[in-house]
N, C-alpha and C positions, 0 to 999 in steps of 0.2 A: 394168106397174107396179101398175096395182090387186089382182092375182092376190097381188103380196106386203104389200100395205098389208091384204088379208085376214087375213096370217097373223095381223097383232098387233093385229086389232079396232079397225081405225082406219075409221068408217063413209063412206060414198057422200059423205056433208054434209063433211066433213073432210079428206077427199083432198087439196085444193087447198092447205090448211094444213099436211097434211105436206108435200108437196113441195114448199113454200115454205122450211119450217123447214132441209129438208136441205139446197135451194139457199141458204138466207141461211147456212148453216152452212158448206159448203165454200166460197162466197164470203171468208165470215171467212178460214179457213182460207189462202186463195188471195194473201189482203189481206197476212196474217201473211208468210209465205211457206213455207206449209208445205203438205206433198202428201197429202190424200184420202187417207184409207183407212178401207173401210169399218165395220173393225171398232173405228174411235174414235167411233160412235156408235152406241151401245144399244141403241135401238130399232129402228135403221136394220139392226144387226147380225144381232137374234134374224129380225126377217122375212125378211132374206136365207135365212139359215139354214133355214128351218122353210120355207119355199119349195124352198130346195133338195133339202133330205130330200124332201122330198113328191114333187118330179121325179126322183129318183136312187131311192126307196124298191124301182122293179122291176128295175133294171137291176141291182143286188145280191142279189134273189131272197132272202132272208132264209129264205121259207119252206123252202127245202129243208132248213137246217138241220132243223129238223122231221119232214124224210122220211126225213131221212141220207142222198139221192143229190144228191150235189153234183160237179158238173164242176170241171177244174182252175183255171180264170179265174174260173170263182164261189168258192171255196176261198182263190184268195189277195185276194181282194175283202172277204173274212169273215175272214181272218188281219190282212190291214189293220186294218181295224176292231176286234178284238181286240187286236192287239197297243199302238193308242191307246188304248185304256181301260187296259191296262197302263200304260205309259209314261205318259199325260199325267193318269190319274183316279186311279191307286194301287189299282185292283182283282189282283187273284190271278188266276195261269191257270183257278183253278175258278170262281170269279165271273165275270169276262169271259164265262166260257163262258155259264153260268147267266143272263145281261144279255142277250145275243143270243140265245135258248135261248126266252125270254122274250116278245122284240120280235120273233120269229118264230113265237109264237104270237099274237101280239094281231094280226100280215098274217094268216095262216093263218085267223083266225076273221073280217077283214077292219073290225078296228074298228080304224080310223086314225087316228079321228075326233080331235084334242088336246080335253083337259076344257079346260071353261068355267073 
């Protein structure tokens, strides 16, 4: 839990109060009669998020894009991903590409790091 309370700069002293907030929160939720889901809370949302990127970020290899040798299972792993920034961002099959093309230079040079 704290691994993702890092993502969104929620400090050591605070911890306690997030996960209070999220527990009084699906409590409400639970009161109401309505079912959890994490993407009805914001904050709760991006850290999941930006945790998961960060554990899935080698299992999709990005940089190969960059080398141009790519296996078939990393190819439709990079088609996925493209084909969402189509569909769900309204980029172009040359932008998509250009986006990933990109985020497989900034693995390759290994600054992961999210700006402050």
């Amino acid at each position: 839990m704290r691994s993702i309370e890092e993502k969104i700069d929620i400090p050591e002293s605070r911890k306690d109060d997030f996960r209070r907030e999220i527990m009084n929160y699906i409590g409400a939720l639970a009161l109401e009669g309505k079912k959890f889901d994490y993407t009805s809370n914001p904050r709760l949302q991006r850290a999941l998020e930006l945790k998961l990127f960060e554990d899935q970020k080698d299992t999709i290899k990005l940089t190969s894009l960059v080398t141009c040798v790519v296996d078939k299972e990393t190819q439709e792993k990079i088609d996925v991903v493209k084909a969402r920034l189509i569909k769900d961002y309204g980029y172009n099959d040359e932008s998509a590409t250009d986006v990933l093309n990109y985020v497989a230079s900034i693995f390759a040079r290994g600054d992961t790091k999210r700006a402050a």
